[in-house]
N, CA and C atoms of all chains as a GROMACS GRO file, in nm:
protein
  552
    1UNK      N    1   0.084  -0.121   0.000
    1UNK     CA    2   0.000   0.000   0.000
    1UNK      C    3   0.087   0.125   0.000
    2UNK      N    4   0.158   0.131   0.047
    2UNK     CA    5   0.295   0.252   0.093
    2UNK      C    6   0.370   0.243  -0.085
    3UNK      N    7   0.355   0.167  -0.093
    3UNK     CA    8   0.468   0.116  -0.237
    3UNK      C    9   0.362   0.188  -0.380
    4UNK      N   10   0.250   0.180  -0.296
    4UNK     CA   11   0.144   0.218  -0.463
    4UNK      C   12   0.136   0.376  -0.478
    5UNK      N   13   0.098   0.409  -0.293
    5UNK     CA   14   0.115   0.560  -0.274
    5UNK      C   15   0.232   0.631  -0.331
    6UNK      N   16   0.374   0.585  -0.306
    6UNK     CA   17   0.505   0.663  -0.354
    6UNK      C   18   0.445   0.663  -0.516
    7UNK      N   19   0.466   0.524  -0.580
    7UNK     CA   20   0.474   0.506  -0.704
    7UNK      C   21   0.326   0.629  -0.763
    8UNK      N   22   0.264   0.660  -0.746
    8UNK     CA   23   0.149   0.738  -0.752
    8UNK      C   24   0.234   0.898  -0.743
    9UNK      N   25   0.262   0.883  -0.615
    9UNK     CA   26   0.336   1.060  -0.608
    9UNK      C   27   0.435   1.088  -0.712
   10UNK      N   28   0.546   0.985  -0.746
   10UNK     CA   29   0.661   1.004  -0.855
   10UNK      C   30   0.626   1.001  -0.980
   11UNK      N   31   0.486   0.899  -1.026
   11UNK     CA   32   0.399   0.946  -1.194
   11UNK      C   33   0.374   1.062  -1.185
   12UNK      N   34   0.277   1.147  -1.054
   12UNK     CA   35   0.222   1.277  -1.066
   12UNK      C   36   0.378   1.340  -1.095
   13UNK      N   37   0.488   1.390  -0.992
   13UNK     CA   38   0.573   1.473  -1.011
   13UNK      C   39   0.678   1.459  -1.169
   14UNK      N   40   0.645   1.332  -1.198
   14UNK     CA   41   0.703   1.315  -1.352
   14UNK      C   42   0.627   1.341  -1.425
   15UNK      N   43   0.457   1.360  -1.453
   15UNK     CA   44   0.384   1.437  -1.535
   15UNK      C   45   0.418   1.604  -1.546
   16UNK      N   46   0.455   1.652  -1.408
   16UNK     CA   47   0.488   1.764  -1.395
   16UNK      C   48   0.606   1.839  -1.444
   17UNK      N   49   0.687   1.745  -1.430
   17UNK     CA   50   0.816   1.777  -1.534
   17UNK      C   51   0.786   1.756  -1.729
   18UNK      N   52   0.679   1.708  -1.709
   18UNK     CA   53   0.674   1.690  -1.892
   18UNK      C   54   0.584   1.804  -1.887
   19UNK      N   55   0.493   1.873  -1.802
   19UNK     CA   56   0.412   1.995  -1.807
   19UNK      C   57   0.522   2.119  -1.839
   20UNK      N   58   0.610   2.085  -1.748
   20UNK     CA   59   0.730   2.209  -1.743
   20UNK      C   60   0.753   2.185  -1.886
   21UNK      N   61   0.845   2.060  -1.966
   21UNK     CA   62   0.922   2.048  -2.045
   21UNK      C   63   0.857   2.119  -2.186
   22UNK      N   64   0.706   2.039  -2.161
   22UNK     CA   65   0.632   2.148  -2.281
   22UNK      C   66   0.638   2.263  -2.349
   23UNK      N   67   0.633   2.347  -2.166
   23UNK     CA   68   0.689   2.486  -2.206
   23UNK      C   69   0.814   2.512  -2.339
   24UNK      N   70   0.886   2.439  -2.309
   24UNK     CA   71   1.007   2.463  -2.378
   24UNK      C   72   0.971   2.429  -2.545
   25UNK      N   73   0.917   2.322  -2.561
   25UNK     CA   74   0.892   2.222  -2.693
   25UNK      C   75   0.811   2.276  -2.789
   26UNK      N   76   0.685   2.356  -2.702
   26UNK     CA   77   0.600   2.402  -2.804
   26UNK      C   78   0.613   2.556  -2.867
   27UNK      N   79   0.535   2.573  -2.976
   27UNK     CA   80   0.592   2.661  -3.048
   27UNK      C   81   0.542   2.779  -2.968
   28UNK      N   82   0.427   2.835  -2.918
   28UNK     CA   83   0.409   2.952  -2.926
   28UNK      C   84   0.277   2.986  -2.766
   29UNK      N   85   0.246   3.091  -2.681
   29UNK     CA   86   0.167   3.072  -2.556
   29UNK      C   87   0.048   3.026  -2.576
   30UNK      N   88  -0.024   2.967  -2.696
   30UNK     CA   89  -0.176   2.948  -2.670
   30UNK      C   90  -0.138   2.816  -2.642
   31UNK      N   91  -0.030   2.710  -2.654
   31UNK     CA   92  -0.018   2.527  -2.690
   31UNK      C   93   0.008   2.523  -2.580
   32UNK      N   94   0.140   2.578  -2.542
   32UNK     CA   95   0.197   2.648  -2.384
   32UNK      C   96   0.131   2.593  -2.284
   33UNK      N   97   0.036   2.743  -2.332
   33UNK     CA   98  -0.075   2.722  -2.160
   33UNK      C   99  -0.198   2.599  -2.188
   34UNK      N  100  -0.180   2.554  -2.320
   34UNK     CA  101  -0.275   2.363  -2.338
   34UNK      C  102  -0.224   2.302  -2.238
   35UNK      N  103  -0.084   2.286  -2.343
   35UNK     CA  104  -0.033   2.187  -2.286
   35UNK      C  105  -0.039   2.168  -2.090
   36UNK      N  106   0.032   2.274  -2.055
   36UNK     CA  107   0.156   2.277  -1.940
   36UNK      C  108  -0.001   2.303  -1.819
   37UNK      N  109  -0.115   2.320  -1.818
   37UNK     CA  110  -0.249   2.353  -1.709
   37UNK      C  111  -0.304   2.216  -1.714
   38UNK      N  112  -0.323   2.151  -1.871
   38UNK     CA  113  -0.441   2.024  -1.847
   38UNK      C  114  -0.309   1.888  -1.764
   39UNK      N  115  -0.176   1.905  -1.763
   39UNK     CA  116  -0.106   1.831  -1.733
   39UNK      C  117  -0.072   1.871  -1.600
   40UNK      N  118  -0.028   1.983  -1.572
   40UNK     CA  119  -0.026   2.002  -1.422
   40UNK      C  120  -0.145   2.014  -1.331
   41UNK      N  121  -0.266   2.014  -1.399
   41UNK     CA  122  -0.400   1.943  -1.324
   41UNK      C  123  -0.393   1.756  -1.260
   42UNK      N  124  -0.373   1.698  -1.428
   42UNK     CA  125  -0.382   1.609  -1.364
   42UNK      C  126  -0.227   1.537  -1.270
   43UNK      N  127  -0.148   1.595  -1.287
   43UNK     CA  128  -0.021   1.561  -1.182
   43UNK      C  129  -0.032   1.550  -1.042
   44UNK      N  130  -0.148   1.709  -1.023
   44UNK     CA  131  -0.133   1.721  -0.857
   44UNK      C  132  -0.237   1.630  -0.807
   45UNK      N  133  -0.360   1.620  -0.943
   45UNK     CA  134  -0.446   1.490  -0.885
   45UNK      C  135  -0.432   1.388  -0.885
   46UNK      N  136  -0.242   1.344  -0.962
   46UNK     CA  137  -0.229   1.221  -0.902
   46UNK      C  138  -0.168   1.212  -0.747
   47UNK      N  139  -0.058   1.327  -0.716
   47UNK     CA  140  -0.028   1.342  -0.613
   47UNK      C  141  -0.117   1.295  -0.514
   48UNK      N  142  -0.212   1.416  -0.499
   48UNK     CA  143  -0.316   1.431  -0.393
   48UNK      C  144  -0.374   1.266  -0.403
   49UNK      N  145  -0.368   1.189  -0.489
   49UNK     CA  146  -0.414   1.069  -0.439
   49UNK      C  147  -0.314   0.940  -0.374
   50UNK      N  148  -0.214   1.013  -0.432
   50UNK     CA  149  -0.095   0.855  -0.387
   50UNK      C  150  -0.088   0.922  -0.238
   51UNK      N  151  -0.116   1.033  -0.180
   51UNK     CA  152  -0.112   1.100  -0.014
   51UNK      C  153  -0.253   0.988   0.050
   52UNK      N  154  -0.366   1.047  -0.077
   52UNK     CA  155  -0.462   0.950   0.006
   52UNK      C  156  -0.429   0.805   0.055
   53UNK      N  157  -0.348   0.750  -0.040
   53UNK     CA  158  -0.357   0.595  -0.028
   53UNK      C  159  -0.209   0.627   0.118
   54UNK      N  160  -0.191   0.708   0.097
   54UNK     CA  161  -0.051   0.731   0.211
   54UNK      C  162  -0.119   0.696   0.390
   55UNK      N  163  -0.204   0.805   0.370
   55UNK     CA  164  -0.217   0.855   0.460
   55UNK      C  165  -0.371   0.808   0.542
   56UNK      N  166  -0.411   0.686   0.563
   56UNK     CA  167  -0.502   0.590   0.589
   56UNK      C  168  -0.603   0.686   0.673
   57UNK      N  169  -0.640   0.809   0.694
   57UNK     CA  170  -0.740   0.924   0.817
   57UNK      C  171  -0.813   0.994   0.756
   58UNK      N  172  -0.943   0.978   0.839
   58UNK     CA  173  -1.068   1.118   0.758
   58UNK      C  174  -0.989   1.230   0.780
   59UNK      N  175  -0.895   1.252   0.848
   59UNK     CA  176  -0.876   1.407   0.878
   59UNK      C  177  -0.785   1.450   0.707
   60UNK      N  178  -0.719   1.349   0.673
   60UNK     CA  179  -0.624   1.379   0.601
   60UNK      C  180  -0.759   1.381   0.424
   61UNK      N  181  -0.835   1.265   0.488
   61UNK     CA  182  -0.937   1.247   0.340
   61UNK      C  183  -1.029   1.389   0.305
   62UNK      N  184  -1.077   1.448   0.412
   62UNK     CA  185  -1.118   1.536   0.384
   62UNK      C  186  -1.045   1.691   0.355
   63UNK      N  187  -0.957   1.686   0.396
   63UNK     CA  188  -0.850   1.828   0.315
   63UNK      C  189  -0.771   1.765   0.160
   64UNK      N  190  -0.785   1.646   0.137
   64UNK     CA  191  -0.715   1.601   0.012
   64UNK      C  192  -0.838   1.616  -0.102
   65UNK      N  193  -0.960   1.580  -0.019
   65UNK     CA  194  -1.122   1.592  -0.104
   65UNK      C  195  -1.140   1.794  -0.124
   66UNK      N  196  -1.080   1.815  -0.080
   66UNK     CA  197  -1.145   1.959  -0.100
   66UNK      C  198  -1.043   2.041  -0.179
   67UNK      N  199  -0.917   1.982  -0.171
   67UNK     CA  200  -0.765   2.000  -0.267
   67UNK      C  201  -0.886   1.999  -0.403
   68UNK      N  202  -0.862   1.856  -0.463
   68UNK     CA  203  -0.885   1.804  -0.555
   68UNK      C  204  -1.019   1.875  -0.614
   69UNK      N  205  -1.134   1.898  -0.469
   69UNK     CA  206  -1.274   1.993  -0.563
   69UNK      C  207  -1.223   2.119  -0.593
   70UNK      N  208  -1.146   2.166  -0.498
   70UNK     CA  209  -1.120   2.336  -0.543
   70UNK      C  210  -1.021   2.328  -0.684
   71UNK      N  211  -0.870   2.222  -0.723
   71UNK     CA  212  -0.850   2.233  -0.823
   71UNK      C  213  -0.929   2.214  -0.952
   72UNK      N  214  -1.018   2.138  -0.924
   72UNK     CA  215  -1.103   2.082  -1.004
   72UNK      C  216  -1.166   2.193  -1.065
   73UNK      N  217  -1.250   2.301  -0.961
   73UNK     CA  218  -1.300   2.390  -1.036
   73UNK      C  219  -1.261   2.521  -1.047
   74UNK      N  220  -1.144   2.508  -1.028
   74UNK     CA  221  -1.018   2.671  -1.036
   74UNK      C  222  -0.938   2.660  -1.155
   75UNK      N  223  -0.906   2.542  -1.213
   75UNK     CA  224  -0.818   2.505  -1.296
   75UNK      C  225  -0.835   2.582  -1.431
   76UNK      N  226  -0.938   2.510  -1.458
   76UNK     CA  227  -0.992   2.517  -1.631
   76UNK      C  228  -1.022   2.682  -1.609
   77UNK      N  229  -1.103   2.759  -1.517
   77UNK     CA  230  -1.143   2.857  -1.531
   77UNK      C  231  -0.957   2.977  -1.537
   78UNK      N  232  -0.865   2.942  -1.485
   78UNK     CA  233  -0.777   3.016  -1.490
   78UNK      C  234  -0.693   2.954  -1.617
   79UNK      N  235  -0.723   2.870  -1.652
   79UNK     CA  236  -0.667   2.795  -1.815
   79UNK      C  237  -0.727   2.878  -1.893
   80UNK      N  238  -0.882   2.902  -1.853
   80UNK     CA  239  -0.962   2.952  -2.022
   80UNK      C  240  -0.910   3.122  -1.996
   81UNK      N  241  -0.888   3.160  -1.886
   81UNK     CA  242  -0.802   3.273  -1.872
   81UNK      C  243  -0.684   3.346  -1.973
   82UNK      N  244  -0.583   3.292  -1.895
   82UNK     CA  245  -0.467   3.254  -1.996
   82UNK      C  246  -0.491   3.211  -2.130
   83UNK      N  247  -0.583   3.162  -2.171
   83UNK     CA  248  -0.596   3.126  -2.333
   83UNK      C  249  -0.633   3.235  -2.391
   84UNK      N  250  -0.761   3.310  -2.345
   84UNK     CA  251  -0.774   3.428  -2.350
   84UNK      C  252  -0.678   3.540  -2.398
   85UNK      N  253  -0.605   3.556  -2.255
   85UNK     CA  254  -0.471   3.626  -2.248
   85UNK      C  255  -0.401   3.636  -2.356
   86UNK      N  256  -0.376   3.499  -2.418
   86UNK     CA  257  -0.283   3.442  -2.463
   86UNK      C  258  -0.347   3.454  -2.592
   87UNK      N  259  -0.462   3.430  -2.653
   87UNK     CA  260  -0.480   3.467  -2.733
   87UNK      C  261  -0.532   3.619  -2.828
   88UNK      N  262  -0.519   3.681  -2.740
   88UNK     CA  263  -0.580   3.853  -2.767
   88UNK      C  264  -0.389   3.842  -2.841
   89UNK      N  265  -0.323   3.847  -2.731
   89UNK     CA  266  -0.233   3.952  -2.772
   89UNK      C  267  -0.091   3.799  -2.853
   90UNK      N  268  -0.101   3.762  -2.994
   90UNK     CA  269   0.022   3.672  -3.041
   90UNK      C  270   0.141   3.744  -3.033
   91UNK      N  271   0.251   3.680  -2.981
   91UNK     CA  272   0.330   3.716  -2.939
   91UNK      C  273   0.432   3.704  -3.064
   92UNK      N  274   0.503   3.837  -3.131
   92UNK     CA  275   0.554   3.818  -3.255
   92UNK      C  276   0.720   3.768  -3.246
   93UNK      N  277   0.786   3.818  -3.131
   93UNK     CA  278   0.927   3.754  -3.131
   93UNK      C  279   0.912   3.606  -3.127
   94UNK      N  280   1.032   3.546  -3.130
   94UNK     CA  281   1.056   3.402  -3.141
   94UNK      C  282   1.154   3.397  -2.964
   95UNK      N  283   1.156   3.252  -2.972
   95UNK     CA  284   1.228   3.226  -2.877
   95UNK      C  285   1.393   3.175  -2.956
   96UNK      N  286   1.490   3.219  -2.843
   96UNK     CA  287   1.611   3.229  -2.935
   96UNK      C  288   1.684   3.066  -2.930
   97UNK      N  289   1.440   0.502  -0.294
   97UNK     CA  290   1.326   0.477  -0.440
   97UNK      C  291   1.255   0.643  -0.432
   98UNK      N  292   1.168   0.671  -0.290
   98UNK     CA  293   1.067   0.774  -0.276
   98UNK      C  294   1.149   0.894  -0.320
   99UNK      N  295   1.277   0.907  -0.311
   99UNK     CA  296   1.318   1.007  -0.365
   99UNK      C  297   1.317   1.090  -0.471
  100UNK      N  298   1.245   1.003  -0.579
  100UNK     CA  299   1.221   1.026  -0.705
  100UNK      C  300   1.141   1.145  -0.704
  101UNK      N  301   1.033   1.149  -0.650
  101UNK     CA  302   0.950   1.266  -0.635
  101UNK      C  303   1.003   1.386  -0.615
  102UNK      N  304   1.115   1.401  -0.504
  102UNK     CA  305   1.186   1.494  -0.506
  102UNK      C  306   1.263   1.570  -0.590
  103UNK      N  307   1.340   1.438  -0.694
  103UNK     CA  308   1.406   1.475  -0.795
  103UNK      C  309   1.335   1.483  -0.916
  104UNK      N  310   1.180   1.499  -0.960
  104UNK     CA  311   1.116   1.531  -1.044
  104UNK      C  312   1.076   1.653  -1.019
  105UNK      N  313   1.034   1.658  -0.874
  105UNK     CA  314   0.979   1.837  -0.887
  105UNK      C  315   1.082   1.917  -0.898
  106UNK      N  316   1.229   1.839  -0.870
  106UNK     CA  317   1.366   1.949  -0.840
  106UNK      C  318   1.381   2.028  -1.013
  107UNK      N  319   1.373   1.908  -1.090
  107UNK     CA  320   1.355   1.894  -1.234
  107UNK      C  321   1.252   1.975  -1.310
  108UNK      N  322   1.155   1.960  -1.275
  108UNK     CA  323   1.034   1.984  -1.327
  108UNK      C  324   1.083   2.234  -1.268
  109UNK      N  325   1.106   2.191  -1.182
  109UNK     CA  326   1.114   2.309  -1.117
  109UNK      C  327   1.246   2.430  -1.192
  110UNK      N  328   1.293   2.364  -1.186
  110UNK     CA  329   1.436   2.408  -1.280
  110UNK      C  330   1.389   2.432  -1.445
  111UNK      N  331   1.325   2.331  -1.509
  111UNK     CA  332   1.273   2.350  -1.644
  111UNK      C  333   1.178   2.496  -1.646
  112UNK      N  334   1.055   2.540  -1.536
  112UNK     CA  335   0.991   2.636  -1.549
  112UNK      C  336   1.066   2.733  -1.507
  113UNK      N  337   1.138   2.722  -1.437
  113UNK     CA  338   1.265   2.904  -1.447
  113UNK      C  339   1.360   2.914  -1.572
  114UNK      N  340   1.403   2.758  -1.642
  114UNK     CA  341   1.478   2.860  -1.714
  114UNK      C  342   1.387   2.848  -1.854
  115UNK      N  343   1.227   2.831  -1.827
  115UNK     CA  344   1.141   2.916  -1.919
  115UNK      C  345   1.097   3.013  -1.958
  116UNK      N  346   1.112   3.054  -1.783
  116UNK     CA  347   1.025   3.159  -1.780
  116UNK      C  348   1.148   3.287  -1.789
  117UNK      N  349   1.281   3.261  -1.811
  117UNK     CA  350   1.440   3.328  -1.833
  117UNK      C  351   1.367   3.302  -1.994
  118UNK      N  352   1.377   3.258  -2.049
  118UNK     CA  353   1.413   3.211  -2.208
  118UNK      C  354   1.331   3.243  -2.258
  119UNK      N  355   1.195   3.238  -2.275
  119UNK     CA  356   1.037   3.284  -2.331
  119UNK      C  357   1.041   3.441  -2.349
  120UNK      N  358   0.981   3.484  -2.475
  120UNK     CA  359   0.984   3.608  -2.470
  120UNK      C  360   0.836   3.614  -2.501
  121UNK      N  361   0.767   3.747  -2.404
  121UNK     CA  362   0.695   3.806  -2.389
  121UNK      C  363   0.600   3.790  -2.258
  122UNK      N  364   0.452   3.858  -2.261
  122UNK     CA  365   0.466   3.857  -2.131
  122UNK      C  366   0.312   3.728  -2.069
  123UNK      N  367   0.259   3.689  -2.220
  123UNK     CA  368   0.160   3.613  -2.187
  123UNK      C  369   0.241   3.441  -2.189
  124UNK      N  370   0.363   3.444  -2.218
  124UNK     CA  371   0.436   3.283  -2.210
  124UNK      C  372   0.477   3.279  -2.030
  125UNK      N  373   0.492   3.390  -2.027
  125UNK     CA  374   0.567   3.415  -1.872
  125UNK      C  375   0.438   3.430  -1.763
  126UNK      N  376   0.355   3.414  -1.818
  126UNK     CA  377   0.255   3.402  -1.729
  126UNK      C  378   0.204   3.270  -1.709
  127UNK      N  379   0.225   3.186  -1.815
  127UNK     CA  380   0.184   3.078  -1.834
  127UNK      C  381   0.303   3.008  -1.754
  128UNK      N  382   0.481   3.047  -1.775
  128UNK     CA  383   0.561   2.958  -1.702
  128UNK      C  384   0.513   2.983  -1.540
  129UNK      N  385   0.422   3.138  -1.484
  129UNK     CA  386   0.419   3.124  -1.350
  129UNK      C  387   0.289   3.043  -1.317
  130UNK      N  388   0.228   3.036  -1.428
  130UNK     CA  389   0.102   2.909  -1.350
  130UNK      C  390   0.169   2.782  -1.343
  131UNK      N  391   0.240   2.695  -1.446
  131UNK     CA  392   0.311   2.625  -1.390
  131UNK      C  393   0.367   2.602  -1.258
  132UNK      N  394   0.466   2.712  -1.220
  132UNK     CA  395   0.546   2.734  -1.096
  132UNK      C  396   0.462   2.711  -0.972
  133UNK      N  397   0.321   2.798  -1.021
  133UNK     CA  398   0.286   2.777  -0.871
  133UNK      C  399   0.153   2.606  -0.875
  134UNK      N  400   0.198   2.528  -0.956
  134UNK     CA  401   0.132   2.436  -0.940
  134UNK      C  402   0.248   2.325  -0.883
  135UNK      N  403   0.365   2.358  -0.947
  135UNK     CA  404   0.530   2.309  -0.820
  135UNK      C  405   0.493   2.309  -0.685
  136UNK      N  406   0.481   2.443  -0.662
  136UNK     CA  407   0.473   2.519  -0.504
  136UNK      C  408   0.352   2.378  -0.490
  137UNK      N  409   0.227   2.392  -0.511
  137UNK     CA  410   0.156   2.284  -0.468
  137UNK      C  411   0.172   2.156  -0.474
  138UNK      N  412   0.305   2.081  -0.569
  138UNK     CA  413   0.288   1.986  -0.511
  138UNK      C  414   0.474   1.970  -0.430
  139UNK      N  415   0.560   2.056  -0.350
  139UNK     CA  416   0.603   2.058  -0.324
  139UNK      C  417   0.525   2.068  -0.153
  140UNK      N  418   0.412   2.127  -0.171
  140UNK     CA  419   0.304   2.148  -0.021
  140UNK      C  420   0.274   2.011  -0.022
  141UNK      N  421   0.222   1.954  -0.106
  141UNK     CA  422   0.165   1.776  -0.135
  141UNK      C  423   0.325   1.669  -0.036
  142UNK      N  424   0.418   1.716  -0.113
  142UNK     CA  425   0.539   1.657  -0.079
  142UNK      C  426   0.566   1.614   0.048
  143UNK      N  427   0.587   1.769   0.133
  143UNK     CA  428   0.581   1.809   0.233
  143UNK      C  429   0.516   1.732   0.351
  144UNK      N  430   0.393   1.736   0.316
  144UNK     CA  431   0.270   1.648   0.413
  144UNK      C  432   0.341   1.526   0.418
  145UNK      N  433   0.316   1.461   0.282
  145UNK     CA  434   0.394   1.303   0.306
  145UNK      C  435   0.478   1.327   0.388
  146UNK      N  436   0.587   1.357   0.350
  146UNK     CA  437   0.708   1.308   0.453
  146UNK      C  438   0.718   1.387   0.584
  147UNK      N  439   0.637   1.431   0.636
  147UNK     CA  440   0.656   1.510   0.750
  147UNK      C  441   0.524   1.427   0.860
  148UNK      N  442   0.370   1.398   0.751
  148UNK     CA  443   0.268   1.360   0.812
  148UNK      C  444   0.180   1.434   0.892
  149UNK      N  445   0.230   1.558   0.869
  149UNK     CA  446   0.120   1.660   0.931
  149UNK      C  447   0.040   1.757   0.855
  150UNK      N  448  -0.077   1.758   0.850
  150UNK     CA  449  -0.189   1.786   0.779
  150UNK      C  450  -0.206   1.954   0.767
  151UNK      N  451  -0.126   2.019   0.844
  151UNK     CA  452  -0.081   2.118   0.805
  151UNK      C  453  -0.048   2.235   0.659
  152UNK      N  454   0.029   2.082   0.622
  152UNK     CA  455   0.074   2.149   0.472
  152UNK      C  456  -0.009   2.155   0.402
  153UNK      N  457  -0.138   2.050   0.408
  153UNK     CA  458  -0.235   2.062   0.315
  153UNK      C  459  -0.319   2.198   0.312
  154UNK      N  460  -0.288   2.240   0.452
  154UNK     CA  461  -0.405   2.388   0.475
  154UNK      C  462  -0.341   2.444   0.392
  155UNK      N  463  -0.227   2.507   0.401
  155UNK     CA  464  -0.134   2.567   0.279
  155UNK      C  465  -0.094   2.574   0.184
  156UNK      N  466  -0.168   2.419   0.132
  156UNK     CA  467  -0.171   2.377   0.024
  156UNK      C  468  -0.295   2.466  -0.066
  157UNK      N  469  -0.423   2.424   0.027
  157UNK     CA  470  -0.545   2.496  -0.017
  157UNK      C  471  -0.553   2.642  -0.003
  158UNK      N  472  -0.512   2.757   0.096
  158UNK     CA  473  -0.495   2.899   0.061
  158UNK      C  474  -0.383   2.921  -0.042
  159UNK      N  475  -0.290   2.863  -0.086
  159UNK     CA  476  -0.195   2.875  -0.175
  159UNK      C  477  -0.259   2.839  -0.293
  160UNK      N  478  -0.328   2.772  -0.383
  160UNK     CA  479  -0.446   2.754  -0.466
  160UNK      C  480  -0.550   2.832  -0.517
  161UNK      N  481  -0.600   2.920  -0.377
  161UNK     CA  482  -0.686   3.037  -0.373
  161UNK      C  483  -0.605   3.129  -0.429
  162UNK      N  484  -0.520   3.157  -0.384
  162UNK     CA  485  -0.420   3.263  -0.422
  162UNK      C  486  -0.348   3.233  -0.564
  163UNK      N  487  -0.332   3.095  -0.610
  163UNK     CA  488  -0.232   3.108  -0.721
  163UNK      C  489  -0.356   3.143  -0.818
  164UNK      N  490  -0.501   3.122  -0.796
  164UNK     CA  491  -0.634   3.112  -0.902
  164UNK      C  492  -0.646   3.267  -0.895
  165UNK      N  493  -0.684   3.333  -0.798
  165UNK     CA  494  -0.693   3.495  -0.821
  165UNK      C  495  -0.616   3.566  -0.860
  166UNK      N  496  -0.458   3.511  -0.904
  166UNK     CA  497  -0.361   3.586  -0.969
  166UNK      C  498  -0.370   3.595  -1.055
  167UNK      N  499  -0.372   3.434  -1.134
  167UNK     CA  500  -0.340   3.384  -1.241
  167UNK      C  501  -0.462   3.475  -1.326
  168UNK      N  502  -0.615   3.455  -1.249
  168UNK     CA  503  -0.704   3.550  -1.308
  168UNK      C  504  -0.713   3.690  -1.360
  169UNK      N  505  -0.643   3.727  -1.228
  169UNK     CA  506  -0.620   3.875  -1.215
  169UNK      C  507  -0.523   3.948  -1.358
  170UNK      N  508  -0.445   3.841  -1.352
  170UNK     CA  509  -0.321   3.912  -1.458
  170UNK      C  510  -0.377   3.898  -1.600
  171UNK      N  511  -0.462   3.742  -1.591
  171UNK     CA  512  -0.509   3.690  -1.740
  171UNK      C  513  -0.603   3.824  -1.757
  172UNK      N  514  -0.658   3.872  -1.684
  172UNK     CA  515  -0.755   3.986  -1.721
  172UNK      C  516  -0.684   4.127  -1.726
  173UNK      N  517  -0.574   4.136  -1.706
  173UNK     CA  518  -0.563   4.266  -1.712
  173UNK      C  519  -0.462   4.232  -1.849
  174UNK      N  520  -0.392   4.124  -1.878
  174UNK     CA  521  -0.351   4.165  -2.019
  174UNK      C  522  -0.416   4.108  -2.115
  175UNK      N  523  -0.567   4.083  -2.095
  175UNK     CA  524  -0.656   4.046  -2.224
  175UNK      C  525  -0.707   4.204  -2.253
  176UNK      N  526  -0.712   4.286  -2.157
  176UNK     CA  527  -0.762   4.470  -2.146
  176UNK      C  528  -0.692   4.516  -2.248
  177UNK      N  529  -0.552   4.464  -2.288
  177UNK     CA  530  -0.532   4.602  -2.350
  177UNK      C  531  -0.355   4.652  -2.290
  178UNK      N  532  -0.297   4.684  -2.384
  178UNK     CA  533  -0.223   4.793  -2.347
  178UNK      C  534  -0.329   4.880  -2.339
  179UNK      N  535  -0.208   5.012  -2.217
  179UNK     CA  536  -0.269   5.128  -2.165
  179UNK      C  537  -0.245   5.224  -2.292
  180UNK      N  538  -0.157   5.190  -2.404
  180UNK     CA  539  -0.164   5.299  -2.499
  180UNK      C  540  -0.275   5.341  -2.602
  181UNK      N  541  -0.336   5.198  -2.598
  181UNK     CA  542  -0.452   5.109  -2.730
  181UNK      C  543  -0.523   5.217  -2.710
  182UNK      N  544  -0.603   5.220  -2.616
  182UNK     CA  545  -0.762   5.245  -2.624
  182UNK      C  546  -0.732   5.393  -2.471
  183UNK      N  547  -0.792   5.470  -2.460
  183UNK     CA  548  -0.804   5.523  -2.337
  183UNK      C  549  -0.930   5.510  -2.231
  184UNK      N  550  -0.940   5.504  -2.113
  184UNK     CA  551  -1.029   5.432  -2.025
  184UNK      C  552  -1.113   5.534  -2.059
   0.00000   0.00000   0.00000
């Protein structure tokens, strides 16, 4: 059980590094902020679950349940943000 | 083995600074700080584990509040407009 939890936390924090890496890969801020929000969503919700399987207590289930509702519905709304953002103003330099 | 986690966010963490160094303009650099502060959260996630006190999670969740009203805040003020465009 301890062994599924880690293995759970190290997929999430290695999704998170391919969220970061994106940044770098893709061409321009509208793919950017695709890519690097719908992946660091689901990273921390793998996190927040390999803690659950960690951490066997309602005390701990119910602040990991309210993690996961508040990212749940903060995420996309500060994604469609940034897309927004990101799409009003194309950004004409290149990266060097 | 558990260390891995550590050395992914160390990773993962290092890739969004020297993005947010390398990216030019100011809506990519907003995007490398939503990244960053989704690090910060699961470096709060981290934390809990190996410490076991439920603590971090509170900090986890006002740090969330706060990274969502930024991230908003800024997405809205540079979807507005330069201040030269248009006058209020």
């Amino acid at each position: 059980m301890t062994a599924l939890g880690w293995a759970l936390m190290i997929v999430g924090a290695a999704l998170l590094t391919v969220a970061a890496l994106g940044l770098h890969r893709l061409p321009d801020a509208l793919s950017r902020q695709h890519a690097a929000t719908k992946a660091a969503t689901l990273a921390l919700g793998l996190m927040l679950a390999g803690l659950a399987v960690l951490q066997p207590d309602s005390a701990w289930w119910i602040r990991i349940g309210a993690l996961v509702v508040l990212l749940a519905a903060t995420v996309p709304i500060a994604s469609h943000a940034l897309a927004r953002a990101a799409a009003s103003r194309p950004d004409t330099s290149k990266p060097d | 083995m558990t260390l891995l986690v550590e050395v992914f966010l160390g990773l993962a963490l290092w890739l969004v600074l020297a993005a947010l160094r390398r990216l030019p303009g100011t809506a990519n650099r907003l995007v490398a700080i939503d990244v960053l502060s989704a690090c910060a959260l699961g470096a709060c996630v981290v934390a809990a584990a190996r410490t076991g006190q439920t603590a971090f999670l509170d900090v986890a969740l006002g740090f969330a509040l706060i990274a969502f009203v930024a991230t908003v805040c800024w997405a809205h003020a540079l979807g507005a407009g330069t201040p030269d465009e248009e006058a209020p």
